[in-house]
C-alpha positions as CSV (number, residue, x, y, z in Angstrom):
1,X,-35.5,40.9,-11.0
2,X,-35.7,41.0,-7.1
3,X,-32.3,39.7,-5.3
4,X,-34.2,37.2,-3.1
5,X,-36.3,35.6,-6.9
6,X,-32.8,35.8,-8.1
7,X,-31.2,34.0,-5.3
8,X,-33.8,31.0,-5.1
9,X,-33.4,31.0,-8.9
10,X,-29.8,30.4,-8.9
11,X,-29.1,28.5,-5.2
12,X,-32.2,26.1,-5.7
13,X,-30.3,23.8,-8.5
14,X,-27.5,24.2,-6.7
15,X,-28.4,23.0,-3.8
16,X,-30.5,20.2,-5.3
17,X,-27.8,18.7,-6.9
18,X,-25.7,19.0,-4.1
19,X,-28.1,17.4,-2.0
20,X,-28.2,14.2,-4.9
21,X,-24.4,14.1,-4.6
22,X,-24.5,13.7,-0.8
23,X,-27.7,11.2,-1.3
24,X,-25.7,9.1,-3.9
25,X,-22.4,8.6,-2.1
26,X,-21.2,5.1,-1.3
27,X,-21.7,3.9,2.3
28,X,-19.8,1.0,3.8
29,X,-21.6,-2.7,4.2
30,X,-20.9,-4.5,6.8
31,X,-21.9,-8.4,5.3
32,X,-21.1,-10.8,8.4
33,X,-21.4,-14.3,7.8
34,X,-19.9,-14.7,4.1
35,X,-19.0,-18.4,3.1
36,X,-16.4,-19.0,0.7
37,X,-17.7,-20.6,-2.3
38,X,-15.5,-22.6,-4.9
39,X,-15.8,-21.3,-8.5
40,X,-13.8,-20.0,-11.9
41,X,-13.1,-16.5,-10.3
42,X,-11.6,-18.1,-7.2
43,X,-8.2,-17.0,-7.1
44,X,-5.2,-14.8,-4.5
45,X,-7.2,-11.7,-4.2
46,X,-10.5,-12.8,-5.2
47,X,-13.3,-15.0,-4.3
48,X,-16.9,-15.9,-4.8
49,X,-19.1,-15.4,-1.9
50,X,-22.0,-16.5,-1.0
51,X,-24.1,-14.1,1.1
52,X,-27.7,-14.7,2.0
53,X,-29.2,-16.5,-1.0
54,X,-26.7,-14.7,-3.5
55,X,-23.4,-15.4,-5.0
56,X,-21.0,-12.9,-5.5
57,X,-16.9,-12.0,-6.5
58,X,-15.2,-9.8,-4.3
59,X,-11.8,-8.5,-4.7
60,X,-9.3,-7.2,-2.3
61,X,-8.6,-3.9,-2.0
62,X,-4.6,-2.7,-1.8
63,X,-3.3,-6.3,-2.9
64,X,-2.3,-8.1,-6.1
65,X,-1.5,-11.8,-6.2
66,X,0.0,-13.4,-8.9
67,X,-2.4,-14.6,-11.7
68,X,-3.2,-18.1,-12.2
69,X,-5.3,-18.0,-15.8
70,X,-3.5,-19.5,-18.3
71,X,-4.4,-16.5,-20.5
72,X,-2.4,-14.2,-18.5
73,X,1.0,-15.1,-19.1
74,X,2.9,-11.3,-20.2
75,X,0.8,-10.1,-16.5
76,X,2.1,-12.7,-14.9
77,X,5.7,-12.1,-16.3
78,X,5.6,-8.5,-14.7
79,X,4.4,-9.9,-11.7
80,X,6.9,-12.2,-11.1
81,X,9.3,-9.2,-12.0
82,X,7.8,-7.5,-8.9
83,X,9.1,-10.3,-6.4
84,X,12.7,-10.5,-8.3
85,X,11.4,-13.9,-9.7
86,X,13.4,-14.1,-13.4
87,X,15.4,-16.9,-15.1
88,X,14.2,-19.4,-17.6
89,X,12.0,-20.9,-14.3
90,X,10.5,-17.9,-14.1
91,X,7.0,-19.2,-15.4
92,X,6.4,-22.1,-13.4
93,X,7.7,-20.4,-10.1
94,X,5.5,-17.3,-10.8
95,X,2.7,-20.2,-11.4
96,X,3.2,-21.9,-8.0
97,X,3.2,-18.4,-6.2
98,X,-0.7,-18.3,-7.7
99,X,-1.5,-21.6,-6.7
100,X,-0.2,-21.3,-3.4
101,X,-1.5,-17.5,-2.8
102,X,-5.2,-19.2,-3.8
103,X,-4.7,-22.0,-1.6
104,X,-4.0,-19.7,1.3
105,X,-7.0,-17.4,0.8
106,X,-9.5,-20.7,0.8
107,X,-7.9,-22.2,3.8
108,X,-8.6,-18.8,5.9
109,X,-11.8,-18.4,4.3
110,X,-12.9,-21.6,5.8
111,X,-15.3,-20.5,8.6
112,X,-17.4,-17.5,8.0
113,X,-16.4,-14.5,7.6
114,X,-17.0,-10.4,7.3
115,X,-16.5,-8.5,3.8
116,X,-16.8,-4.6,3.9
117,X,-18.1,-3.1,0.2
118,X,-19.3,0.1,-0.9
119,X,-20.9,-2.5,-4.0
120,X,-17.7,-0.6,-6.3
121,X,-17.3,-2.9,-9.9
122,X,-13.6,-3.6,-10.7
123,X,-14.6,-3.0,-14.0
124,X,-18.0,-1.2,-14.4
125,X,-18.4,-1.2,-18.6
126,X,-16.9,-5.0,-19.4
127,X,-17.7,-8.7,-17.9
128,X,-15.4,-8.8,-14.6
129,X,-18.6,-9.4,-11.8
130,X,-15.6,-8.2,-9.1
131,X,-16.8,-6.1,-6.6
132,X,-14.1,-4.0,-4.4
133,X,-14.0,-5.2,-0.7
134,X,-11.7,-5.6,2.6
135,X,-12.0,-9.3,3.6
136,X,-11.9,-10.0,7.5
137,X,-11.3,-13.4,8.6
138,X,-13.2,-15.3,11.3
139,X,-9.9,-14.8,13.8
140,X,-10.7,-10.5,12.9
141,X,-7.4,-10.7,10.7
142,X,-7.2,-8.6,7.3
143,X,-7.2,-11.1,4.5
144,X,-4.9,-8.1,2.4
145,X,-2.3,-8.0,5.4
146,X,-2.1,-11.8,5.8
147,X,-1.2,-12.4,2.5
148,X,1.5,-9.5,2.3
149,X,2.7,-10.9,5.4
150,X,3.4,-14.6,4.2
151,X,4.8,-13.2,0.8
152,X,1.9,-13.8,-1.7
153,X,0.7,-10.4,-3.0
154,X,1.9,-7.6,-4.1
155,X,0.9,-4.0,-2.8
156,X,-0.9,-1.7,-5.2
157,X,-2.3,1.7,-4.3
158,X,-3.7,4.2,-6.5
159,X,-6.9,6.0,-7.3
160,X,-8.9,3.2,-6.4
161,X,-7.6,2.7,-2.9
162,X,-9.8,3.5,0.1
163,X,-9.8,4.5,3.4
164,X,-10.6,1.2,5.6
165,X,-14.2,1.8,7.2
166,X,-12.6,0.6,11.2
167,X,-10.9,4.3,10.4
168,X,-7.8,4.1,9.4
169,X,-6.9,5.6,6.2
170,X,-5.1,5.3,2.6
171,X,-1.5,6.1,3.9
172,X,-1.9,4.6,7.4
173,X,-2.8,1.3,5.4
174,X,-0.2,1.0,3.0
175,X,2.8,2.3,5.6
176,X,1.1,-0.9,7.6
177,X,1.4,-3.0,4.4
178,X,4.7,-1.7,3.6
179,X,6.5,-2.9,6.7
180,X,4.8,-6.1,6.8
181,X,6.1,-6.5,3.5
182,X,9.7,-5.6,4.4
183,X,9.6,-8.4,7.2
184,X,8.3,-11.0,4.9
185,X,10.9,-10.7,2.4
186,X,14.0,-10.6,5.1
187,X,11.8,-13.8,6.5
188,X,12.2,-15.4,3.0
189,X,8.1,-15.6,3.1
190,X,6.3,-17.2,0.1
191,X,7.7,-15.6,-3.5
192,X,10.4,-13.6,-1.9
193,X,11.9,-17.1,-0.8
194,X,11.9,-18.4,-4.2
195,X,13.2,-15.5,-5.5
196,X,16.2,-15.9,-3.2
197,X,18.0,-19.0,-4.8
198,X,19.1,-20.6,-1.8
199,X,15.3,-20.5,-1.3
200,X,15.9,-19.2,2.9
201,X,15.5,-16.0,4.3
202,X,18.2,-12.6,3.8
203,X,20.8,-12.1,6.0
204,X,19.9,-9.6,8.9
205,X,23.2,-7.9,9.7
206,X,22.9,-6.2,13.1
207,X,22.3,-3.0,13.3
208,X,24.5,0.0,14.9
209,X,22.9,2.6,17.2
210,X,25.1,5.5,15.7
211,X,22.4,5.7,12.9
212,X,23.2,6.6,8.7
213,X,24.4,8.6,6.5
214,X,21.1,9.2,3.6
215,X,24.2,8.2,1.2
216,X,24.7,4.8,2.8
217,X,22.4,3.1,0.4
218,X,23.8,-0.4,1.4
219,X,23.7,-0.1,5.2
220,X,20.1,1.1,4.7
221,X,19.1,-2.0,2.6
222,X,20.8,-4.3,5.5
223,X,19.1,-2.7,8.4
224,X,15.6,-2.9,6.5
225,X,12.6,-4.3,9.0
226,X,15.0,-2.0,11.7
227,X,14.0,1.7,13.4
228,X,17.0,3.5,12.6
229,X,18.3,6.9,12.2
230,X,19.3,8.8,8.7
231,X,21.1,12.0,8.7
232,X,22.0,13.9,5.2
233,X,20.9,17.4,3.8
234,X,17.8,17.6,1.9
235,X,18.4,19.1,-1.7
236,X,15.2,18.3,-3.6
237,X,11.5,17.4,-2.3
238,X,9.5,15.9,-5.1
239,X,5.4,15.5,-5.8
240,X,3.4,12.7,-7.5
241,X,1.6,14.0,-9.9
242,X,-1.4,12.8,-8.1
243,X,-0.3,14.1,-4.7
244,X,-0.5,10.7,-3.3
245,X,3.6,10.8,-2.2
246,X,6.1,13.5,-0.8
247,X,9.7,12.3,-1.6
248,X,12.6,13.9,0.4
249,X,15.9,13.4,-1.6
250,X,19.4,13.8,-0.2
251,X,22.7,15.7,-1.7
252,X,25.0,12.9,-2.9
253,X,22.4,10.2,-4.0
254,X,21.1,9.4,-7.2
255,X,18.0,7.5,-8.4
256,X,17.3,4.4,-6.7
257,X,18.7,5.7,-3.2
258,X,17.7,6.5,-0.2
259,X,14.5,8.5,0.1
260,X,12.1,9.7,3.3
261,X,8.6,8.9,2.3
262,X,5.4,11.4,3.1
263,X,1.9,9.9,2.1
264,X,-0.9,12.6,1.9
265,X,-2.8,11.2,4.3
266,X,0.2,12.5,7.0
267,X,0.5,15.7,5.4
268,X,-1.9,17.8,7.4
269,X,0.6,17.2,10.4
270,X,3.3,18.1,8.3
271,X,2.0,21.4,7.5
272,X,1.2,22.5,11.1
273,X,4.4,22.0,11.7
274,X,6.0,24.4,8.3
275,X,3.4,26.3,7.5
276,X,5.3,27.5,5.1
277,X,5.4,24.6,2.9
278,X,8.2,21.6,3.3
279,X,10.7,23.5,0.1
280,X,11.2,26.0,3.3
281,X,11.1,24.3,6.2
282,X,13.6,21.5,5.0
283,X,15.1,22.5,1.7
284,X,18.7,22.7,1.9
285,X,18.5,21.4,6.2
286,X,20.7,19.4,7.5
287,X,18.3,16.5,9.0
288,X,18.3,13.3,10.4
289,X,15.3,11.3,10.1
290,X,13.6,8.6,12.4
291,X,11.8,5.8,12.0
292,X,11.8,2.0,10.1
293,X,13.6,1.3,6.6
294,X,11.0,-0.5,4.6
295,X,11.7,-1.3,1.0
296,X,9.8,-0.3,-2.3
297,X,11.5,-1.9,-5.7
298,X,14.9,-2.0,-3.7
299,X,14.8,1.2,-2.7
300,X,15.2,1.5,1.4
301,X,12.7,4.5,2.5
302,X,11.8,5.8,5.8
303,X,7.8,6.6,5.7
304,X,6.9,9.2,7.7
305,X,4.1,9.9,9.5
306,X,4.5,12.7,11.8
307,X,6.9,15.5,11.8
308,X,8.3,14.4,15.2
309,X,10.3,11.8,13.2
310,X,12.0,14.7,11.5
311,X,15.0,16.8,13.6
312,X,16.4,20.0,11.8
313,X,20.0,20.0,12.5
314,X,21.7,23.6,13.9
315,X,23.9,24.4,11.1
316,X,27.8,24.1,11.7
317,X,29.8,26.6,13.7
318,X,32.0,28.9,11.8
């Protein structure tokens, strides 16, 4: 068979079907002008919309706010778990974080607003109508961040996370949410308030400018919501299985510790500057780290997003 019948043979398909892929990719909607509509689906991180002469539910992407439906009690239970909310109130305090999480998403939502959709289905095979969306309030604000902010969601991430179509992607959105977290919860915002029993915000010891030890767990939980400096040998650097995290882990801690945070959105930086891979530029270095303590499940973590924030140490003098 002649090479060039061959080659239009074998490329055509190909590039048919890579043409229908290309075709049939998502694009971003802008819909300006949304009006917040009351209805059964109404909740934290949901809402029915009404757009043009349609109704429809969208839900928020990166956030999770408690669940109000009575039929969702053991969800609910982890939840609650989530903001340190336990105890034989648990219930009824996880119950008035919903309520008050829905209440705050109506009263923003009261002028119109902007929704951002690629039309994805929360749940494409069963009966949930959600659609996936970033919500922009009439003031510009992120819906998402607001209610991070004010203590009434809980950050989730995952293979249905998106880049935000203003730009800014995955890991640049969740380091974002992360810290705005961190601040709510010293602030005593929302359900991290009523998870503290005295109901106020957590102390905020003042913090040194000599920096940490990696092994000073309990400094680095007080100076949270505070740039700091960490400085410990790196013994281990661990992969999600996904590839969404880079952990760096330091010789004398143990699960639960300190760790220094790399989201794969950051890595590209991260490997212009070790080419080699992080196992040997940092593996075994003596390091100090820069940047803000945020928490994740109690865990203080330094999220790092270029490798500026990283200083390789000159090993000790004979």
């Amino acid at each position: 068979m002649p090479q060039k019948i061959w080659r239009a043979l074998f490329l055509g398909p190909v590039i048919f079907f890579l043409q229908a892929g290309q075709a049939q990719e998502p694009v971003w909607e802008k819909l300006e002008g949304c009006k917040y509509a009351e209805g059964p689906h109404d909740d934290g991180d949901s809402m029915e919309v009404d757009y043009g002469e349609k109704r429809y539910v969208f839900r928020l992407f990166f956030v999770d706010c408690v669940e109000k439906s009575p039929h969702s009690r053991a969800h609910r239970v982890e939840q609650a778990k989530y903001f340190g909310l336990t105890g034989g109130q648990q219930e009824d305090t996880a119950l008035e974080v919903a309520y008050e999480a829905a209440k705050f998403t109506k009263d923003q939502l009261t002028k119109p607003f902007t929704v951002y959709t690629r039309w994805q289905k929360v749940d494409p095979t069963g009966e949930n109508p959600a659609i996936r969306a970033f919500v922009e309030t009439s003031t510009g604000a992120d819906l998402g961040s607001l209610l991070v902010s004010n203590g009434l969601a809980i950050i989730r991430e995952g293979k249905v996370a998106s880049d935000h179509p203003n730009g800014k992607n995955t890991s640049e959105l969740v380091s974002a949410l992360r810290e705005a977290e961190t601040k709510a919860r010293l602030d005593g915002k929302g359900a991290w308030g009523l998870a503290n029993p005295a109901g106020t915000a957590m102390a905020r010891p003042p913090v040194t400018g000599g920096g940490f030890a990696a092994t000073d767990r309990d400094g680095l939980f007080a100076s949270a919501g505070h740039p700091v400096k960490v400085h410990g040998r790196v013994v281990k650097i661990g992969v999600l299985p996904d590839g969404r995290i880079t952990f760096l882990d330091f010789e004398g801690n143990k699960s639960g510790d300190f760790v220094g945070v790399v989201r794969s959105g950051f890595l590209p930086a991260f490997h212009e500057q070790f080419p080699d891979g992080l196992e040997t530029g940092l593996l075994g270095k003596e390091v100090t780290l820069e940047g803000v303590v945020t928490l994740y499940r109690n865990i203080p973590q330094i999220e790092l997003q270029h490798p500026r924030q990283i200083q390789i140490l000159p090993p000790p003098a004979p």
